[in-house]
C-alpha positions as a printed NumPy array, in Angstrom:
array([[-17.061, -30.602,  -2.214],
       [-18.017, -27.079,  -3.31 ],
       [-20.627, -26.73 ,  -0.716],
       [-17.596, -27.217,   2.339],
       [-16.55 , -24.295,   3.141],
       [-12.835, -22.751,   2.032],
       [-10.23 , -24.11 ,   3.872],
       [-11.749, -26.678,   5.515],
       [-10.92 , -29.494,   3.007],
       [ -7.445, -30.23 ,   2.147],
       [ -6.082, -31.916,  -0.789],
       [ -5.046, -35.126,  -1.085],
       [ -6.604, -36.458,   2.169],
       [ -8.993, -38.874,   3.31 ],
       [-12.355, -38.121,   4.65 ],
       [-14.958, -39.942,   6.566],
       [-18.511, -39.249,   5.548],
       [-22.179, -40.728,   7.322],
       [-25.386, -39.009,   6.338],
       [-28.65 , -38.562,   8.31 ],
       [-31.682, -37.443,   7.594],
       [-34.581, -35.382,   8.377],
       [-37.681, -37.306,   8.956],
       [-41.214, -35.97 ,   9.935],
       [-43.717, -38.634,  11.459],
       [-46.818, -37.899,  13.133],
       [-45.748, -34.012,  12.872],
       [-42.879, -34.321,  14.847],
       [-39.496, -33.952,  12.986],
       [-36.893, -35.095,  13.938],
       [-33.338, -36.4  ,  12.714],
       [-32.663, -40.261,  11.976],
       [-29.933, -42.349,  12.682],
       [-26.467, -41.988,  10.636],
       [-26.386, -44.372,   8.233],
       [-22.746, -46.285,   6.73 ],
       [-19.586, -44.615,   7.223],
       [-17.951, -44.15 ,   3.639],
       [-14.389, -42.547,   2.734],
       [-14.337, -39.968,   0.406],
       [-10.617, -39.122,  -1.072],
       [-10.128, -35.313,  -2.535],
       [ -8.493, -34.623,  -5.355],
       [ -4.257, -34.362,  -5.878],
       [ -3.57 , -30.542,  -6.025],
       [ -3.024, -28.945,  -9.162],
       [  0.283, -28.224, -10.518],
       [  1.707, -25.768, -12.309],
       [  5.322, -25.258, -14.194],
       [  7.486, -23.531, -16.814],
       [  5.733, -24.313, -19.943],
       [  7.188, -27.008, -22.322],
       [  8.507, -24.34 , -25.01 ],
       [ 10.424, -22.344, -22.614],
       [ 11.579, -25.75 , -20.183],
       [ 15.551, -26.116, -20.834],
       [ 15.377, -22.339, -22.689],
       [ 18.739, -20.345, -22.901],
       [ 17.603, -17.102, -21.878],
       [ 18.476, -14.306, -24.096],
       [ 18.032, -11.11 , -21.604],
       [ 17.152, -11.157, -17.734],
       [ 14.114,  -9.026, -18.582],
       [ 12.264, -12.069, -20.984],
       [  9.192, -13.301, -19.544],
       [  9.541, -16.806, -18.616],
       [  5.504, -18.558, -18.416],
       [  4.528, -20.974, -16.466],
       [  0.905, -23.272, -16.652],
       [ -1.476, -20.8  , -15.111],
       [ -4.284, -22.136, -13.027],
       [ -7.841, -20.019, -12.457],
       [ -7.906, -20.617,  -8.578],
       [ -4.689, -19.485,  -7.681],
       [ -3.79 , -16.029,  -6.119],
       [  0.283, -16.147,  -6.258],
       [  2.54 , -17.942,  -8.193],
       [  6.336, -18.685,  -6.563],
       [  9.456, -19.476,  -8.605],
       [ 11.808, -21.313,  -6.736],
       [ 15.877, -20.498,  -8.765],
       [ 18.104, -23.619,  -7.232],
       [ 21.762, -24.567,  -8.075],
       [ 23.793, -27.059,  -7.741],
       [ 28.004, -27.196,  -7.323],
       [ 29.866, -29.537,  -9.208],
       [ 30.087, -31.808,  -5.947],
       [ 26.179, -32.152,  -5.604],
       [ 25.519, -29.292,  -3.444],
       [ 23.175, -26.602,  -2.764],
       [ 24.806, -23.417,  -3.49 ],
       [ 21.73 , -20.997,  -4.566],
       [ 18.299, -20.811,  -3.419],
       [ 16.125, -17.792,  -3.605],
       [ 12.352, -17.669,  -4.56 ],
       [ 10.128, -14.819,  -5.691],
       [  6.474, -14.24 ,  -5.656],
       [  4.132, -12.831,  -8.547],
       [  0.327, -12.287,  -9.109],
       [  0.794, -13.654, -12.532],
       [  2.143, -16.789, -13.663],
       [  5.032, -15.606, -14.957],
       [  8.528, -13.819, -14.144],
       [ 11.828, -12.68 , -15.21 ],
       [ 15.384, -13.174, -14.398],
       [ 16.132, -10.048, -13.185],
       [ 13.397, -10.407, -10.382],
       [ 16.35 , -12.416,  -8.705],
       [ 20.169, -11.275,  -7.765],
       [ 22.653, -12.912,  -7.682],
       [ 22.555, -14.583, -10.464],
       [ 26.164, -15.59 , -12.192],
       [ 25.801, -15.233, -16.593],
       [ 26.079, -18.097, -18.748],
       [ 24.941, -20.761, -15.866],
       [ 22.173, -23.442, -15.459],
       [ 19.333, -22.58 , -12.765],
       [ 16.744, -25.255, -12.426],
       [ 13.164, -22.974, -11.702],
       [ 10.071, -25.289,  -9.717],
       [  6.896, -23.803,  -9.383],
       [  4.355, -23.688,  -6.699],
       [  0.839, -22.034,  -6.607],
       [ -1.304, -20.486,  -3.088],
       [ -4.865, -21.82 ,  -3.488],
       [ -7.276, -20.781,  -0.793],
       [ -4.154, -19.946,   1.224],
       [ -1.945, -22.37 ,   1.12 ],
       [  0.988, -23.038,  -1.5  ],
       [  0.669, -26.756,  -2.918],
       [  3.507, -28.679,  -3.584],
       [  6.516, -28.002,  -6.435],
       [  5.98 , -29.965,  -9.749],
       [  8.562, -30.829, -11.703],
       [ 11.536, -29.008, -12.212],
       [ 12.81 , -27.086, -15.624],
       [ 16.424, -25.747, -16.601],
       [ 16.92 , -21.82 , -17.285],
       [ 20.192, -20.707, -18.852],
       [ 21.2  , -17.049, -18.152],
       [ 22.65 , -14.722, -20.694],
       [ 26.009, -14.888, -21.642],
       [ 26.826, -10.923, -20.527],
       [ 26.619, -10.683, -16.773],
       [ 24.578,  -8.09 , -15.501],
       [ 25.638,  -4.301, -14.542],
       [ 23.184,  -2.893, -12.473],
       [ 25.443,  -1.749,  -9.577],
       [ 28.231,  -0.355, -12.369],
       [ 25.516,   2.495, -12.488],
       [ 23.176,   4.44 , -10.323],
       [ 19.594,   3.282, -11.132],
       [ 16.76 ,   3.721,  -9.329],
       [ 13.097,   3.403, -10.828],
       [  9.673,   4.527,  -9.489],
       [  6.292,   4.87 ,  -9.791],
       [  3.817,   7.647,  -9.211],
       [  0.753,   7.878,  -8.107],
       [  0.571,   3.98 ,  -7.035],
       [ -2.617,   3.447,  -6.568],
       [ -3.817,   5.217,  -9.514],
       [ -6.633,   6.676, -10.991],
       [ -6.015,   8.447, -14.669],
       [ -2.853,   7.751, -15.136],
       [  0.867,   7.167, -13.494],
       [  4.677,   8.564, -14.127],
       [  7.917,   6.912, -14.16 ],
       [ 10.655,   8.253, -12.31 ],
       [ 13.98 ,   7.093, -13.166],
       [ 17.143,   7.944, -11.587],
       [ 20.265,   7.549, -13.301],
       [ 24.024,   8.293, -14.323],
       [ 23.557,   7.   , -17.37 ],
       [ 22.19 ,   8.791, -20.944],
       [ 20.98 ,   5.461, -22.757],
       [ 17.637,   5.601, -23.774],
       [ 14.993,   3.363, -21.051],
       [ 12.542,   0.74 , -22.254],
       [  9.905,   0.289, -20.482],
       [  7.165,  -2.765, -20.808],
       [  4.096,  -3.297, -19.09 ],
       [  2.29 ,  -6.406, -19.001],
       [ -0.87 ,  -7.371, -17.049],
       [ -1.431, -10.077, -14.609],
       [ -1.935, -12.421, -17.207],
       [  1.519, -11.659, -18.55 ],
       [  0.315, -10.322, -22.076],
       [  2.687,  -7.199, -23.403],
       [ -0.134,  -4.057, -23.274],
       [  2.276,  -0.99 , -24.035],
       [  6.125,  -0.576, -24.717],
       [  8.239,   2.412, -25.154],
       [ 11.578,   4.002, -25.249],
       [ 11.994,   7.2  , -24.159],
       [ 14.855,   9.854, -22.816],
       [ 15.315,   9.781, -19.123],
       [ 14.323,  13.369, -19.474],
       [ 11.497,  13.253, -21.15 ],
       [  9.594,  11.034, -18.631],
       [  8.447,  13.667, -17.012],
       [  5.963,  14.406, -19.969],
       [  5.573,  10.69 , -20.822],
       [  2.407,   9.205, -18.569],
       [  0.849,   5.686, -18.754],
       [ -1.507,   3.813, -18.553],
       [ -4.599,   5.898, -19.005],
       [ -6.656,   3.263, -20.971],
       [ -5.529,   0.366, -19.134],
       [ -8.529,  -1.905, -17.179],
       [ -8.886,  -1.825, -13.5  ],
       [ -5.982,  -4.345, -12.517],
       [ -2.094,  -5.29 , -11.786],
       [  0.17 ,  -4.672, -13.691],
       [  3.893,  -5.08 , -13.841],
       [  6.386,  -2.239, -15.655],
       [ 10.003,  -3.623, -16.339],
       [ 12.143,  -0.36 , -16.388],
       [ 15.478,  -1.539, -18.17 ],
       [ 18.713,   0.96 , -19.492],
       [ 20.718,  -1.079, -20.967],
       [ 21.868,  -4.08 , -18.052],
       [ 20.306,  -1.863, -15.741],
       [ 16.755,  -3.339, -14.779],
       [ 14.141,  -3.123, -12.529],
       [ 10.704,  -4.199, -12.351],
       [  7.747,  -2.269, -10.69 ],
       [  3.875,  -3.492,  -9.805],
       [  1.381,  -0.628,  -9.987],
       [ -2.416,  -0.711,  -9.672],
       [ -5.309,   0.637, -11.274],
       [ -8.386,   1.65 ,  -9.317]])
């Protein structure tokens, strides 16, 4: 199946397959006959979802990473947020895409505190996003989130970047920030806390790899998250 070329196969699905070959006789070549049609079935896609130790988890801030089962031939992970009314019906849908198989509450809005979500998960391989698996329960936190009660507004700088990048945070409020990065992998590769005024002499990421990365900017409910890029 490697040998087909990407795209052309899809999965799931029934294929018809008769062979010929290449026969030389009395040095002229030439091709023979196809021989017995056969059916060749590919493969169910591959799934993906929250893993088991965070499936029915009671979040305890929008900005925890929530994981899902990653999967080495996919190129975007989406997390699908549904709820449900008390009557059975749809009353919140939104999904979001990442690069890494992994996300955080405050990637959505809209969100009410202290209520059930169910998150699915879906994966793009070779283009296409295969089916939901099953589906998982995510509690928000019990204090609902602020972040219009304030001006906040977070940036990045240079994006792409080369040495090194700067965070540019605009704000009413004098809380100190965290910021997180994690790379696409969702592994935790620097954290700080610094004044909003002294970000102008705080930059990052000059030893990180090549890559993606994603920098959660948070002051206190206020939260943001960022993607910058490494040349």
């Amino acid at each position: 199946m490697l040998t087909v070329p990407v795209g052309f196969l899809t999965y799931a699905t029934e294929y018809k397959v008769d062979v010929q070959i290449k026969i030389k006789l009395a040095n002229i070549i030439a091709w023979s006959q196809f021989g017995q049609v056969c059916s060749i079935f590919t493969p169910a896609p591959p799934t993906s979802s929250v893993i088991a130790s965070q499936c029915e988890l009671v979040a305890t801030s929008y900005t925890q990473v929530i994981n899902a089962t990653p999967f080495a031939g996919a190129t975007l992970y989406r997390f699908l947020l549904t709820h449900y009314d008390e009557f059975g019906d749809l009353d919140y849908e939104q999904y979001q895409d990442s690069s890494t198989p992994n996300f955080t509450l405050s990637m959505f809005t809209g969100l009410l505190p202290d209520t059930t979500y169910n998150v699915a998960v879906s994966m793009q391989l070779y283009g296409t996003f295969v089916p939901y698996d099953k589906e998982c329960s995510i509690t928000t936190p019990m204090a609902a989130r602020m972040i219009e009660a304030i001006a906040f507004k977070a940036t990045v700088y240079p994006n792409p970047y080369t040495n090194n990048f700067m965070i540019e945070v605009k704000t009413a409020d004098s809380a100190l920030i965290d910021i997180k990065v994690y790379d696409m992998v969702g592994r935790l590769v620097e954290q700080k806390t610094v004044k909003a005024s002294d970000l102008e002499k705080a930059p990052i990421g000059e030893r990180y790899p090549s890559g993606v990365y994603n920098v959660i900017v948070s002051q206190g409910e206020n939260v943001q998250t960022l993607r910058v890029v490494r040349r």
